[in-house]
Each structure stands twice: as structure tokens, then as C-alpha cells.
N, C-alpha and C positions, 0 to 999 in steps of 0.2 A: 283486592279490588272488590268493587262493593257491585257485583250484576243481579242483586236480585229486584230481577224486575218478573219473578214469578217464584211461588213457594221453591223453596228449596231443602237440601241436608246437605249441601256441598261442606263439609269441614272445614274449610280454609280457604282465605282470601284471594290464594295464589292455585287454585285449584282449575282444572282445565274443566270449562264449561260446553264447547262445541259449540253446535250455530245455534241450538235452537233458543236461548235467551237475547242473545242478539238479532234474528229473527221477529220475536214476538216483539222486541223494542222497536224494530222498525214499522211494523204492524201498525201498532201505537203510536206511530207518529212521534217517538222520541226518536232525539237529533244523537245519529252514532256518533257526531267527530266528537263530543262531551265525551263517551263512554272511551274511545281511541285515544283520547288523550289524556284519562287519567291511569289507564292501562299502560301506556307509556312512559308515564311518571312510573307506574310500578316498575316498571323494566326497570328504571333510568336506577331505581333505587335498589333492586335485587337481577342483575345482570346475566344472571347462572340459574334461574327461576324458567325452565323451559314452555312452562305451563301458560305463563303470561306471554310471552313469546308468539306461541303457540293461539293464544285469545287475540293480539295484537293482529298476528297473520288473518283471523278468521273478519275481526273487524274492518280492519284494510277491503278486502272482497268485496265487504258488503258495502261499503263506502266507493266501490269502483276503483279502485286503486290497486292496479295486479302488481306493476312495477313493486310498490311496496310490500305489499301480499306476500310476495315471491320470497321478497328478501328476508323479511317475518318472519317467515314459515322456515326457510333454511337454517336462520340462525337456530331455531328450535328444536329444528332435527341433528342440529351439530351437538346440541346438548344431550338428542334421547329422541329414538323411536318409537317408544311406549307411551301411552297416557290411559286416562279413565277418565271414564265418565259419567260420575256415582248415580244410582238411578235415587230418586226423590225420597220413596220409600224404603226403608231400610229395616232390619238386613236384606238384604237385593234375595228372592225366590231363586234367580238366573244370572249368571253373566256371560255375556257374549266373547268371542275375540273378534274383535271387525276389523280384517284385513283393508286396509286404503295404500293408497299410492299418493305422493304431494299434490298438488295442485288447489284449484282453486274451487268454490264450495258448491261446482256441479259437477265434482272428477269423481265422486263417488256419493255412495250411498246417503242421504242427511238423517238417519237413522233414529239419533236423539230426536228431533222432530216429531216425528211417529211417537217415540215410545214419550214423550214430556210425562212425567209425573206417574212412571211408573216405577215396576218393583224389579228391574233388570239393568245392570251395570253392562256397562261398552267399556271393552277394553282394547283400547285402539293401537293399532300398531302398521307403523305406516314403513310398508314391504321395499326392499331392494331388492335385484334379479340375483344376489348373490347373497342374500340373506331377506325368503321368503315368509320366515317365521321368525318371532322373538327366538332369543337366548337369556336366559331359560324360556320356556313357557309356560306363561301364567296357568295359574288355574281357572278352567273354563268349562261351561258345560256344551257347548256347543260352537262351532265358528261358522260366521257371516260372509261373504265376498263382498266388499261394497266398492272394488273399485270399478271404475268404468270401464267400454272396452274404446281404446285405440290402438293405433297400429305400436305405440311404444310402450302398451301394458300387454302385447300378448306375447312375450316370453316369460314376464311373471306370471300368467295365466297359466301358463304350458307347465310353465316349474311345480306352480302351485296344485295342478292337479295330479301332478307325480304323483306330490309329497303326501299329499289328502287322500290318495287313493284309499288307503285302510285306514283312514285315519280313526279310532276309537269312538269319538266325538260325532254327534250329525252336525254334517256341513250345510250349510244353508246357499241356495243359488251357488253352485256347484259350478267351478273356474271354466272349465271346458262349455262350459253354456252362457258363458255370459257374451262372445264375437256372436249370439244367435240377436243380442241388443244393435248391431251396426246394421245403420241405413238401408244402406243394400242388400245384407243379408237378412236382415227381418224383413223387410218387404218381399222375398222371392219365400222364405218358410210359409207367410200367409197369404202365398198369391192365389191357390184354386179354393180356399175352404168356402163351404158357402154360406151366403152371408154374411159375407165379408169383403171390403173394399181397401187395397193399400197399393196406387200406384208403381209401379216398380222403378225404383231410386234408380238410378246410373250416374254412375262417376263418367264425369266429362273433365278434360283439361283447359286450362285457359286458352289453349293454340286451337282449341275447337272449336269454342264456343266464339272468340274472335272471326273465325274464317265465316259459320250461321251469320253473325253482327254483319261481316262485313257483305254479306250475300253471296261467297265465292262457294259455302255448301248451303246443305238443306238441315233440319233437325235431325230430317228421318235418315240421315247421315250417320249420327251418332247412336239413333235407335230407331226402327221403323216405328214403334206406338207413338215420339214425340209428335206430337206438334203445338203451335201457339194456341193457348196461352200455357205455359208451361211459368214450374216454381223451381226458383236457382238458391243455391245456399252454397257458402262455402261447406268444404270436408270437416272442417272443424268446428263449425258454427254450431253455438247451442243455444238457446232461450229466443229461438227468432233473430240472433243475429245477422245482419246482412241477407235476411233469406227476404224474397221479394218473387214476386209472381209479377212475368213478363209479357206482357202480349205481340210483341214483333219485335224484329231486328233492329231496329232503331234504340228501341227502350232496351234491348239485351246491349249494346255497344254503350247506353247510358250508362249502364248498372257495372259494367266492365270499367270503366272509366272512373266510377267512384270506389270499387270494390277490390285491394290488390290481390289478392287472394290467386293460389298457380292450381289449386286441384279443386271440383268443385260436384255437389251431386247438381240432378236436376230431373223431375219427374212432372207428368200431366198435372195440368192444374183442375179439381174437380170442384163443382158449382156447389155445393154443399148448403147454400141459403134455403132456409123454408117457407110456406107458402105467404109467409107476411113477410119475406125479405130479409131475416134478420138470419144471421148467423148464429148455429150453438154450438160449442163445445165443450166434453165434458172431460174429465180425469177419471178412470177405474183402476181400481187398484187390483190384484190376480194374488190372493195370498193362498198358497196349497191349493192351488185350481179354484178358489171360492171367491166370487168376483164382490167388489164394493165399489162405495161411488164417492169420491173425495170433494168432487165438485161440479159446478155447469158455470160458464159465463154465457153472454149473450150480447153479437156485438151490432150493428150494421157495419160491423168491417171484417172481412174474410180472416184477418191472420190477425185471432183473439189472445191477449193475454188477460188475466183474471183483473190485476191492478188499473188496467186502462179502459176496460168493455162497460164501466159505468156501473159494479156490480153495488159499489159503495152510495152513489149518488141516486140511482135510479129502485123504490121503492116493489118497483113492476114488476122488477126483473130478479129480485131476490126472490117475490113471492113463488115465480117461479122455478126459481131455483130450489125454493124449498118444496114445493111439491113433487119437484123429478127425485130429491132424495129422499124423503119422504114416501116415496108410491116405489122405491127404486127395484124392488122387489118384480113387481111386475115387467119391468123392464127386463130384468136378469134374465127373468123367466122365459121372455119373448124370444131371447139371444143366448137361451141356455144354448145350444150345441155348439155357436158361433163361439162364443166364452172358452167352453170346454178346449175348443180343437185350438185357440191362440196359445191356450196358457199350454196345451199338451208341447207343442211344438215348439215353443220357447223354451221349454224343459228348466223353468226358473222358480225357485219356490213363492221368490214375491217379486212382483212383476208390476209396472203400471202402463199403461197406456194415455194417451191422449185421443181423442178420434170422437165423432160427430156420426149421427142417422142422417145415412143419404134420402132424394128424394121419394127413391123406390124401397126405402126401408132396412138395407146394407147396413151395416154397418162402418166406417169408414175410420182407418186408423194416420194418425196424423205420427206419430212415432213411439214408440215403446222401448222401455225400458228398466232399470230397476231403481236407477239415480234421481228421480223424479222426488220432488217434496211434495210430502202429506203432512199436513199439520192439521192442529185445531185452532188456531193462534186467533183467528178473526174476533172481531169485539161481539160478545154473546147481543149486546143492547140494538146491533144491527144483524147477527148473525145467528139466531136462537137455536135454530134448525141443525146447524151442522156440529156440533159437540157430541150429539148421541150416534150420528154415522161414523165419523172419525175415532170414537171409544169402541165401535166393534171391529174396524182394520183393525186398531190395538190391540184385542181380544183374541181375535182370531189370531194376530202373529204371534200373540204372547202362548197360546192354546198348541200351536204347530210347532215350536219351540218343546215344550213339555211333549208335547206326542213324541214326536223324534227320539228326545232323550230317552223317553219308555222304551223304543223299540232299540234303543242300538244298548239298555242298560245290563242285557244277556250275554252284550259280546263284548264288555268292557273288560280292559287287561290293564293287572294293578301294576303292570311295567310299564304303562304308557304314563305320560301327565296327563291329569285333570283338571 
């Protein structure tokens, strides 16, 4: 299959590329069902080819297509749990093992992303609760966690911090720390720091939430801080799915009625507009406690996504975008102990946030995690600014990679693999 739609060394045509070329094609305004269906021709033609399989399932996703996604992806795992994912430069300085779990291409870490065009191989291997490591295992100089956390990834979690315990190798975001990425539970870690604003998530049930609609309870039923306008998301929603900020029972029995969803969180809604009405929100990235800045959009609509807030259309609002990363220094600066005390308490080596400056200067986090995509992808001819911040997250993770190895290279045992 022919995906170079960006410099490469992949060897072979049948070779697992991960998201991020498919990614940058979308980016680009090229049309993936072309790239899905000549990838499927590949299938059609090498059957037993897990890698294509495997591309097919990644394409699917990005196309909206889980149903098929799903089925993709398993045929590929029926053939092999292992893949790579040659880094650009060669011979690779580093290669990772990045632990994932199947799903779909926000269930774990988009790693290749970050590292495009660098000198570090991923070597992926997508974990069972009963076989949390490859057999054998690769040679590696260090291993990743990139799967998400839910409630059916924390007994591979549990397992996998057994097994990691000694492991030889430094582990990167450390299994026992990644349940500190769920809704609820990173909101009550970051609730007294100061300088800091993250309303506290609660899970409510749909028998709750119906009885508030129907007027038979109150909010402060389910939580004395509730009340309208409050923000509903189902348990499992990501990227803004179904999440929707409600002002009364009326519109909550609306949102009920389009939404089937049986578990759901639901926290204060906080006004975060600035004094010309416009909404910001930025992306920071937490690598070894050293914060960076991936991005800002800017909307007049409270719940911003980067692709829709006009970042591409509106000349205005890039320039300002380039100057928050650009100055972004100062910013850190302002927010250094805020920074320090998210990232201590997250206890994650790389970590992202989403989250916006409140009116009184707070910082305000919309949710965190480590599964978040950092890229460079954007067209430089509209996006000039942001290729020099995105090359120093690279830096620094490639940089904390090497540190690690140095430190754990006195207690390597030539009994273990490498």
C-alpha cells in the first residue's frame, strides 16, 4: 500500500503505519475512503498480511465506521499481537514497547503522532488480561503504557504493574497511575491545589438524573455543589461526545430523550468566556513535570473543538494563537507551582491536559489525560508558529527516554531481555 503521504523508511508496502499518516492525510483534506479502499484491495490480495489488516481497522475509525473498525482490528489480532512502527530515521537511537489494548484510535496513547519523523521505533503490542506481555519479548529499551483507563482495562492495569514492578527497563506512565486519568478521580486529586479549578465529576445514574427531569428530586440530591447549569456526558463519551451543558429540567429530560446512555458523570458548568466573550481553550502537554503548549483554539461557543472554533478560517485568531505559544513561557511561568502540583499528583511521566484561564486567573482543567493527540500535522502555510513548540514536546520525550535509560543502565540484569 502506497501511504506516503509524508517522508518515510517504512520498508515494505505491507508495513503497519499507525494513525499518524492517516491523520496528516485527513489534515490535508485528502479523501480516506480512496486510501480504505485500496488498502482493502491489499487485504483482498494478501489475506494473512496482519499489518494491512491492522491499517484497514485504523482507517475504518477515522472514517467513523467502528462497526467495521472493530471487525478490522480483530481479524488482525487473530493473526498477531505484535506490530512496529519503524521510526523515519534509521537506525532507530530507541525503541519503545507500547503496551495498548484494542479499541478504537482514542483507547490509547497516538504516540506515533508525537514522535512523526523521528529516530524511535514503537513496538506495539496489544495486551490480553492473560497475556500482558509479548512472548517472547522484544528487544526494548524502555516500555510505554498507552492504554486508556476504563473500568475493563483495570485488571490489565493491576497485572501489569505486578509484572513491571522490577522490571529492568524504565517504564514510562507507570500502570498503577494511569485510573489517576478517570473523570472522577482526576478531578477529586486536583480539587484543593491552588490555582487551580476542576469541578468535581460525579457519576449519576440515568434513574437519577430522570427523577431531577422529571422534578420528583433536586440536583443537590445527587450532590450538594450541583446546580443549573450543570455539564452531562455519558461514562464513556470522549471527544465531546453527547456531552452537552444543561440549564434546567426541561432541557435535562430533552437531552435524556435523545441520549440512551444508563451511567453518566455530571459536574458545574463554569463560565469560562473572557472579557470580549470569546471562549479559549488550550491543550498542555506535562512531559517529566515540564509543561508545553500543543495548542489554543478560540470559540464563541463554550464547548471548543480545534477543527470547528474557526481556527483555519479566521486569520485573527491564529495570530493569536501564535502568540500564546510563542510567549508560552511566560505563561508557564505564571502557573509554575499550579503545573508542578497537577503533574506531581497525576504521578504520569507524560500527561496532557485540556483546560482554559478562569476569569480570576485559575486555571481551569477541562480533563486530563495521557491519550490525547499532539501532533505537528497542520499545513505550516496557515500554521507557521506551531512546528517549533511541537519539535520541543518531541525533544523533551525523546530527552526523558534517554534520562531513564541512563539511570536504570547500573541495575540492568543480563538475565532479563532487552
Amino acid at each position: 500500500m502506497d501511504y506516503s503521504l509524508a517522508p518515510t523508511t517504512h520498508p515494505s508496502p505491507t508495513a503497519y503505519v499507525g494513525l499518524a499518516p492517516f491523520l496528516r492525510a485527513s489534515i490535508a483534506g485528502i479523501d480516506l475512503r480512496h486510501l480504505a479502499q485500496t488498502t482493502l484491495e491489499g487485504v483482498g490480495q494478501n489475506p494473512n498480511e496482519a499489518n494491512l489488516w491492522l491499517n484497514l481497522s485504523t482507517l475504518m475509525f477515522s472514517l467513523g465506521q467502528r462497526e467495521a473498525g472493530f471487525a478490522t482490528q480483530n481479524q488482525a489480532l487473530a493473526l498477531q499481537r505484535q506490530f512496529d512502527v519503524l521510526a523515519d530515521i534509521q537506525p532507530a537511537r530507541l525503541r519503545l514497547l507500547l503496551l495498548m489494548v484494542p479499541g478504537d484510535v482514542a483507547a490509547n496513547t497516538p504516540l506515533d503522532c508525537l514522535l512523526e519523523h523521528s529516530d524511535i521505533d514503537l513496538r506495539v503490542y496489544f495486551t490480553l488480561p492473560d497475556a500482558v506481555l509479548p512472548t517472547p519479548i522484544p528487544p526494548h529499551d524502555a516500555v510505554f503504557i498507552a492504554l486508556g483507563d476504563t473500568p475493563e482495562n483495570r485488571p490489565i492495569l493491576a497485572a501489569l504493574a505486578s509484572t513491571l514492578a522490577y522490571w529492568p527497563k524504565p517504564v514510562l506512565n507507570p500502570p498503577q497511575a494511569i485510573p489517576h486519568t478517570e473523570r472522577a478521580q482526576a478531578s477529586q486529586l486536583l480539587q484543593d491545589i491552588p490555582g487551580v479549578l476542576m469541578p468535581s465529576t460525579i457519576a449519576a445514574t440515568r434513574a437519577e438524573l430522570e427523577r431531577v427531569a422529571q422534578g420528583s428530586r433536586k440536583l443537590t440530591c445527587i450532590a450538594a455543589e450541583l446546580e443549573f447549569p450543570v455539564i452531562v456526558r455519558p461514562q464513556d463519551s470522549h471527544a465531546g461526545r453527547d456531552l452537552d451543558k444543561i440549564e434546567d429540567s426541561a432541557a435535562l429530560e430533552a437531552y435524556l430523550a435523545r441520549v440512551e446512555a444508563i451511567e453518566f458523570f455530571i459536574a458545574r458548568f463554569i463560565d469560562y468566556r473572557s472579557a470580549d466573550g470569546l471562549f479559549r481553550k488550550f491543550r498542555i502537554a506535562l512531559v517529566n513535570g515540564e509543561p508545553f503548549v500543543a495548542h489554543m483554539a478560540i470559540s464563541s461557543h463554550w464547548m471548543i473543538h480545534y477543527v470547528n472554533a474557526g481556527m483555519y478560517e479566521d486569520a485573527h485568531k491564529r495570530d493569536e494563537e501564535a502568540q500564546f505559544m510563542t510567549q508560552f513561557a511566560g505563561f508557564s511561568l505564571h502557573h509554575r507551582a499550579a503545573l508542578e502540583a497537577i503533574s506531581a499528583r497525576m504521578g504520569l511521566d507524560y500527561v496532557c491536559f485540556d483546560g482554559a484561564e478562569t476569569q480570576d486567573g485559575r486555571l481551569l482543567i477541562f480533563e486530563i489525560d495521557h491519550v490525547m493527540v499532539v501532533h505537528a500535522m497542520d499545513l505550516p502555510t496557515l500554521f507557521p508558529y506551531k512546528a517549533e513548540p511541537i519539535k520541543r514536546i518531541q525533544t523533551a520525550f525523546r530527552q526523558m527516554v534517554l534520562d531513564r535509560l541512563a539511570s536504570h543502565s547500573a541495575h540492568r540484569s543480563p538475565t532479563h531481555p532487552n
